[in-house]
N, C-alpha and C positions, 0 to 999 in steps of 0.2 A: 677112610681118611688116611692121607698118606702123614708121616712123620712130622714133618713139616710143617705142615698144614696144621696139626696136633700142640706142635711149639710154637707158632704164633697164636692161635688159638687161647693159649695159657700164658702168653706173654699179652694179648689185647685185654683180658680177663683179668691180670692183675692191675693192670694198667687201668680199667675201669675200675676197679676199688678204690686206687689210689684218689682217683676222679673224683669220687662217690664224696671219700670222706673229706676230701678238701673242699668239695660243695657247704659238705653238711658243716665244717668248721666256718666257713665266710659267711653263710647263714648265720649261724652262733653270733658273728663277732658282728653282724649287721643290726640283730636285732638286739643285744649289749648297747651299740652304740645308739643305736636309736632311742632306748628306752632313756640313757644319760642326756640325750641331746633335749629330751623333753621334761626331764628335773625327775623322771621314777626312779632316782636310784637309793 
């Protein structure tokens, strides 16, 4: 694997974290609001 190839590699990788956990937060915030929208809070 040339260098290059290496530093994108670890720049898509982060870039998928980043991904990850802003899923898992809108998740979060979808099922907060959902639970409010139907009086469980």
């Amino acid at each position: 694997m040339k260098v290059d190839q290496a530093r994108r590699l670890k720049e898509l990788e982060q870039e998928n974290t980043k991904l990850k956990r802003l899923v898992s937060e809108l998740s979060l915030e979808k099922l907060v609001l959902k639970d409010i929208a139907s009086g469980k809070f």
